[in-house]
C-alpha positions as CSV (number, residue, x, y, z in Angstrom):
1,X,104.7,80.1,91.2
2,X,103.7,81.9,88.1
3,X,103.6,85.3,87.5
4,X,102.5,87.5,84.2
5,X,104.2,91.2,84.6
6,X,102.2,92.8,82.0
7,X,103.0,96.8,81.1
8,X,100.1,99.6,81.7
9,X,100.1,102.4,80.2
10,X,97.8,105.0,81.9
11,X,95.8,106.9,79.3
12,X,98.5,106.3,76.3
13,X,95.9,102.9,76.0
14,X,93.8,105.2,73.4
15,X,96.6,104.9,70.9
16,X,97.2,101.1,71.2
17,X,94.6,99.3,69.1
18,X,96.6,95.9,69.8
19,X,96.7,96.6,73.4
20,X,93.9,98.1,74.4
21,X,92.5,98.3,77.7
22,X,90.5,94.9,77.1
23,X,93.2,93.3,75.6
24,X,95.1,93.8,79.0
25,X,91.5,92.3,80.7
26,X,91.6,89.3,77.7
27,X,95.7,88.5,78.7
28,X,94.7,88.6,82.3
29,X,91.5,86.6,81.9
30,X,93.9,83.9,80.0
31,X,96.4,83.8,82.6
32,X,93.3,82.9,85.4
33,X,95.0,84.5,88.3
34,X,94.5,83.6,91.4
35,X,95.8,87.2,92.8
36,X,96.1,90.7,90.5
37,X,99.2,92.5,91.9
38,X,100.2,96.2,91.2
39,X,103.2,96.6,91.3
40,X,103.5,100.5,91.2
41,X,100.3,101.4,93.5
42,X,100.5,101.4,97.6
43,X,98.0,100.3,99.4
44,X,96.7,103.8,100.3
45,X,97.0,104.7,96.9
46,X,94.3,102.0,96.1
47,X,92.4,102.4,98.6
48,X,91.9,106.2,97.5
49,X,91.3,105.2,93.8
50,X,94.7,107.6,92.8
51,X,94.8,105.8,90.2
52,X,91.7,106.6,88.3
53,X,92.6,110.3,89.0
54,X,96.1,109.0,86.8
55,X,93.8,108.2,83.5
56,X,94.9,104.3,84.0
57,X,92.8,103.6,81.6
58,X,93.1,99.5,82.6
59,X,91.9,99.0,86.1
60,X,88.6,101.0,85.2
61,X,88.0,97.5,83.0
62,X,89.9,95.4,84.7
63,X,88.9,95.8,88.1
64,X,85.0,95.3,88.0
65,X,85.7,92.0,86.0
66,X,88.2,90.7,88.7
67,X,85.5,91.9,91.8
68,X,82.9,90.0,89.9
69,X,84.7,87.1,89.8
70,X,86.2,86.9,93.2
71,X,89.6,87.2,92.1
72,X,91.7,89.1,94.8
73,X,93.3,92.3,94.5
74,X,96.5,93.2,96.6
75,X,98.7,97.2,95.7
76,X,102.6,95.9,96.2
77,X,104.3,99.6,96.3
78,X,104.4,99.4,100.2
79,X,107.3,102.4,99.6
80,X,104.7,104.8,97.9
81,X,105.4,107.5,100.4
82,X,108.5,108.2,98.5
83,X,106.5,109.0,95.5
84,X,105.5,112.0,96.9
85,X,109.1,112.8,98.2
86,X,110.1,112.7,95.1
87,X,107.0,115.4,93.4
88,X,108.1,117.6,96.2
89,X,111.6,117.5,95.4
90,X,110.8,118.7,92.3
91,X,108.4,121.4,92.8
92,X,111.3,122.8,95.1
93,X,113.9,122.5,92.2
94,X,111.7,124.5,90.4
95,X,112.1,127.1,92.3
96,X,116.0,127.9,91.5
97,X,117.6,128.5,87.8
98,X,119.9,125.6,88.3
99,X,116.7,123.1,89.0
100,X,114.8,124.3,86.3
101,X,117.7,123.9,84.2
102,X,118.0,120.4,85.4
103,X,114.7,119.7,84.8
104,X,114.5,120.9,81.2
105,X,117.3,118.7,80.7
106,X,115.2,115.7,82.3
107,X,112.1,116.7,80.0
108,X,114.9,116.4,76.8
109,X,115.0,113.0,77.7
110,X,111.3,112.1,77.0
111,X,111.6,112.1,73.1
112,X,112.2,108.7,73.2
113,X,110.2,107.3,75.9
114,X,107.2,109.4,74.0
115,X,107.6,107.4,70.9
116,X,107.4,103.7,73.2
117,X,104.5,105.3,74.9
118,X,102.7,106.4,71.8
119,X,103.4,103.9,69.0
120,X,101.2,101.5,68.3
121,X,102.0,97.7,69.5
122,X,101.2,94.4,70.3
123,X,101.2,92.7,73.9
124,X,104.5,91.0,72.4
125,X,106.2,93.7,71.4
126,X,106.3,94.7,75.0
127,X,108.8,92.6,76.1
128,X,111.4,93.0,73.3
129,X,114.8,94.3,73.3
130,X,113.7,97.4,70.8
131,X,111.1,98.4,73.4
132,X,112.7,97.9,76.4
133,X,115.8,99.2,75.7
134,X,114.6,103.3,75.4
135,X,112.8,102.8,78.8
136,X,115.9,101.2,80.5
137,X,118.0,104.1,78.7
138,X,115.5,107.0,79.8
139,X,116.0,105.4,83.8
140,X,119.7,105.2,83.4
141,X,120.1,108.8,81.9
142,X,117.5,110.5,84.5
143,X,119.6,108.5,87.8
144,X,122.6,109.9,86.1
145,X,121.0,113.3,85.9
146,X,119.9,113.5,89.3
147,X,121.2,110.3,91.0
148,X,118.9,107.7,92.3
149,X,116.9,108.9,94.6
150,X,113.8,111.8,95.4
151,X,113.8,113.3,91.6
152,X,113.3,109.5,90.0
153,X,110.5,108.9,92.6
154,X,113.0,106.3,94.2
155,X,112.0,104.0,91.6
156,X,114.1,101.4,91.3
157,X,114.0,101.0,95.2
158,X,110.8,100.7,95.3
159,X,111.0,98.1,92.5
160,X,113.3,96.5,94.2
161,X,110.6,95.9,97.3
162,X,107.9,95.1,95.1
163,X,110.6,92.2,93.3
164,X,111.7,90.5,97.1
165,X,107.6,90.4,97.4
166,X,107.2,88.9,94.3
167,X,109.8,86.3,95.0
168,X,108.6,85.5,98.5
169,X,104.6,84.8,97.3
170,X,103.2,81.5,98.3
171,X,102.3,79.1,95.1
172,X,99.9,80.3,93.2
173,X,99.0,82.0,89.7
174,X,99.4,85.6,89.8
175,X,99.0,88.8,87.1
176,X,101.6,91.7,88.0
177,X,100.7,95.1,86.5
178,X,103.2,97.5,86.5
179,X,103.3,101.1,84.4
180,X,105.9,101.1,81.5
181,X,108.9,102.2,83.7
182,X,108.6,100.2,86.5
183,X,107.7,97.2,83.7
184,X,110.7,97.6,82.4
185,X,112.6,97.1,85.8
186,X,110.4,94.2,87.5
187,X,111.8,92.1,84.3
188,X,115.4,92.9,85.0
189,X,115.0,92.0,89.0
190,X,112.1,88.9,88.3
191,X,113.8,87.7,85.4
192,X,111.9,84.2,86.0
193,X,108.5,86.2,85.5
194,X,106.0,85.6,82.3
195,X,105.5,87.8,79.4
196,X,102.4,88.3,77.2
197,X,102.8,86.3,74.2
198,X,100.9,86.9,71.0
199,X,96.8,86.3,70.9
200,X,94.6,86.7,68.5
201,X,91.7,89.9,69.1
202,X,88.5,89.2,70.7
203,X,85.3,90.8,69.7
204,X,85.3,92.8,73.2
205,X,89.2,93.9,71.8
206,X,88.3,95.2,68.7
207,X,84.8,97.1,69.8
208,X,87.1,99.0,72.4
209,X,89.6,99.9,69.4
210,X,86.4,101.5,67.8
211,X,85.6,103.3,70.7
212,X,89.3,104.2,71.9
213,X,89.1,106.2,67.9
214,X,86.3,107.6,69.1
215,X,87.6,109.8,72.4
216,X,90.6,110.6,69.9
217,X,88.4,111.9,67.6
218,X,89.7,114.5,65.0
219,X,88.9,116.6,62.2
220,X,89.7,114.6,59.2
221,X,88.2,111.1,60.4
222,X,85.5,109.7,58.3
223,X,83.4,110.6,61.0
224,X,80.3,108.9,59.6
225,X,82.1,105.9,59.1
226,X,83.4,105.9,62.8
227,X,79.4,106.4,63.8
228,X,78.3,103.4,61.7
229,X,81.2,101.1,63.8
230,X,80.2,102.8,67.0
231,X,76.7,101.3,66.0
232,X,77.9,97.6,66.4
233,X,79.4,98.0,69.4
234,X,77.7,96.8,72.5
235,X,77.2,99.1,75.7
236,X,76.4,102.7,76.8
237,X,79.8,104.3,75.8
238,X,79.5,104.0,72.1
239,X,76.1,106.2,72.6
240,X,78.2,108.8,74.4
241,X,80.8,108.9,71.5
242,X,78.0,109.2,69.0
243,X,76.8,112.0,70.5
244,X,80.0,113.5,70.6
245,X,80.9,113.1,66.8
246,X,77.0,114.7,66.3
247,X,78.1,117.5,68.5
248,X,81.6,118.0,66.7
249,X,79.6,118.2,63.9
250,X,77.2,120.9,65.0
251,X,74.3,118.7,65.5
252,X,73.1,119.7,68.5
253,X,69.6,118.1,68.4
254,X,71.1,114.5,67.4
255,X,73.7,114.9,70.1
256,X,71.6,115.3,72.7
257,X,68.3,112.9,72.2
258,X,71.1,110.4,72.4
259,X,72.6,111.7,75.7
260,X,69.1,112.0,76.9
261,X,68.4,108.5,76.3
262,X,71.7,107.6,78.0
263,X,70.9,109.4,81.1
264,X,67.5,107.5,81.8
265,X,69.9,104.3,81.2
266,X,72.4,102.3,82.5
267,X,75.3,103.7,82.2
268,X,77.5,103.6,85.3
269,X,80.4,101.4,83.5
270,X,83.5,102.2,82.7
271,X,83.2,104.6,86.2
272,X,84.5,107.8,84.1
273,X,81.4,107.4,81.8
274,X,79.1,109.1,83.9
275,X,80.6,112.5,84.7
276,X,81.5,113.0,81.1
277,X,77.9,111.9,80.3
278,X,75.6,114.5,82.7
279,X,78.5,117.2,82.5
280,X,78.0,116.6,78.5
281,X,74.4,116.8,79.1
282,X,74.5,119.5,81.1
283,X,76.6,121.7,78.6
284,X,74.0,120.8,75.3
285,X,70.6,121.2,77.3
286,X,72.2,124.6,78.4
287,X,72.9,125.1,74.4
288,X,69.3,124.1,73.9
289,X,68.0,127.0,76.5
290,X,66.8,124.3,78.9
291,X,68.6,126.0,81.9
292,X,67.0,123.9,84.6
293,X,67.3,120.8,83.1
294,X,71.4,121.8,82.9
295,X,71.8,122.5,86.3
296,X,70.1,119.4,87.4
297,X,72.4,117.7,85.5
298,X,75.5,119.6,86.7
299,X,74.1,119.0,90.4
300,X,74.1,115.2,89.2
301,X,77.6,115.4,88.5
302,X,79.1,117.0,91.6
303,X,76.6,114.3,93.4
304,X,78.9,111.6,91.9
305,X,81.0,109.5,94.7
306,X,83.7,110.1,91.6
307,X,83.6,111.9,88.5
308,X,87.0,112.8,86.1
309,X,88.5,116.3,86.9
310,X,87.3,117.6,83.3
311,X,83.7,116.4,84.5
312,X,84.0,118.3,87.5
313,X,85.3,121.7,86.5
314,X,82.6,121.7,83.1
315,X,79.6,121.2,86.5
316,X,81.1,123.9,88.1
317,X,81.9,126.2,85.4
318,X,77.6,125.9,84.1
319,X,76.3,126.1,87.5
320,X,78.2,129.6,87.4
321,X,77.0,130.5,83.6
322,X,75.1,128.8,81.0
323,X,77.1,127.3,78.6
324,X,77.3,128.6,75.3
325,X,79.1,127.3,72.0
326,X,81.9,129.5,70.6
């Protein structure tokens, strides 16, 4: 048996130019699994798509390549009940001066999982001692917090379950994705388990680096430097984050001819991309006093079988009131 753990990281992908969310597609593409395993996802979970609701910024990439290729799919966390046990548990500790006080204690001991999370770093640098170490620490200081138990989410039990599946699978080649935290424990309990190793950037890697700079966009960027890269990449998303440099910078005209000329597209991948797109519409053509093409395109987005949260409330908000800058 082989298995690759390889770490997710939810949205913090954005900040990783080394370890993008293609680069996890190129390491998984190299490894050809036969099975993709994730490791802290329950089957219900999956099959309600809770994780696109989580920002895991990943699966929207990985998933349609694996579907189009056959490769099977199977959600390990058969204890995710306890997940919820444990976000109940806290909203009740919440309640009392000695929980809160317990939990701002917990929330002091982010600093340092923040800075694994957010510094950039290869898919090597995920399995060294340097980087490993602050997760392990940040589990070990919350169980002795709180003990083991509801306020961790019962993680390392239900680590434990995924590990005895993970040891029990038939031969076979397999990918096992796990967030950070529970990363960090599946190579303690699997220590026989594969690690991404080194690899040099692909052209898909590098064009998603472009447009991962792109959603973090910020005042002092060179923006029209980051609109000339967005102009070699391939697909519909690097005409979405044009047109939101063009409407950072005030250009409301340029911003939306190129939204307009998404929306008679294609542009259903990555699955995110259309509810920011007709919600963006939506709130520019309402800028542009075209109030009934704006509320067609709000309609659009609350028609979506999924749109991001952010989509949702900017449809509901402009079907209320026309949007207006400032």
């Amino acid at each position: 048996m082989s298995s690759l753990i390889l770490a997710t990281l939810g949205p913090f992908h954005l900040l990783h130019p080394r370890y993008n969310a293609v680069t996890l597609r190129e390491l998984v593409q190299a490894h050809s699994p036969t099975k993709i395993l994730l490791a802290s996802y329950g089957p219900q979970e999956l099959a309600a798509g809770k994780w696109r609701e989580a920002g895991e910024l990943s699966l929207f990439h990985l998933l349609p390549w694996a579907e189009a290729r056959g490769i099977a799919l199977e959600a390990l966390d058969t204890l995710e009940h306890l997940k919820l046990e444990g976000e109940l548990f806290r909203e009740a500790l919440a309640q009392y001066p000695k929980g809160r006080e317990l939990l701002e204690r917990a929330a002091g001991l982010e600093a340092a999982l923040r800075d694994v999370l957010t510094q950039p770093k290869t898919p090597a640098d995920w399995a060294k001692p340097e980087v490993l170490r602050p997760l392990r620490e940040y589990l070990e200081s919350l169980a002795r917090l709180f003990g083991e138990g509801p306020a961790t989410g019962h993680r390392r039990r239900r680590m434990e379950q995924v590990a005895a599946c993970l040891q029990s699978l038939p031969e076979g080649r397999y990918v096992v994705l796990a967030d950070a935290l529970d990363y960090a424990l599946l190579l303690e309990l699997v220590p026989n388990a594969l690690t991404a190793k080194e690899h040099y950037p692909s052209e898909a890697e590098r064009q998603r680096s472009v447009l991962d700079r792109a959603w973090r966009l910020e005042e002092g960027d060179d923006w029209a430097l980051l609109l000339s890269q967005l102009g070699e990449v391939e697909g519909p998303e690097a005409t979405y984050c044009a047109a939101q440099i063009y409407l950072a910078a005030g250009q409301l005209e340029d911003a939306f001819a190129l939204l307009e000329q998404l929306v008679h597209g294609d542009f259903q991948h990555p699955a995110y991309l259309p509810g920011y797109t007709l919600a963006r519409y939506g709130q520019l053509a309402d800028a542009l006093g075209q109030r009934e093409k704006a509320l067609r395109a709000y309609q659009a987005t609350l028609a979506l079988s999924w749109a991001p949260q952010e989509a949702r409330e900017i449809a509901l908000a402009g079907q209320r009131s026309p949007f207006r800058l400032g």
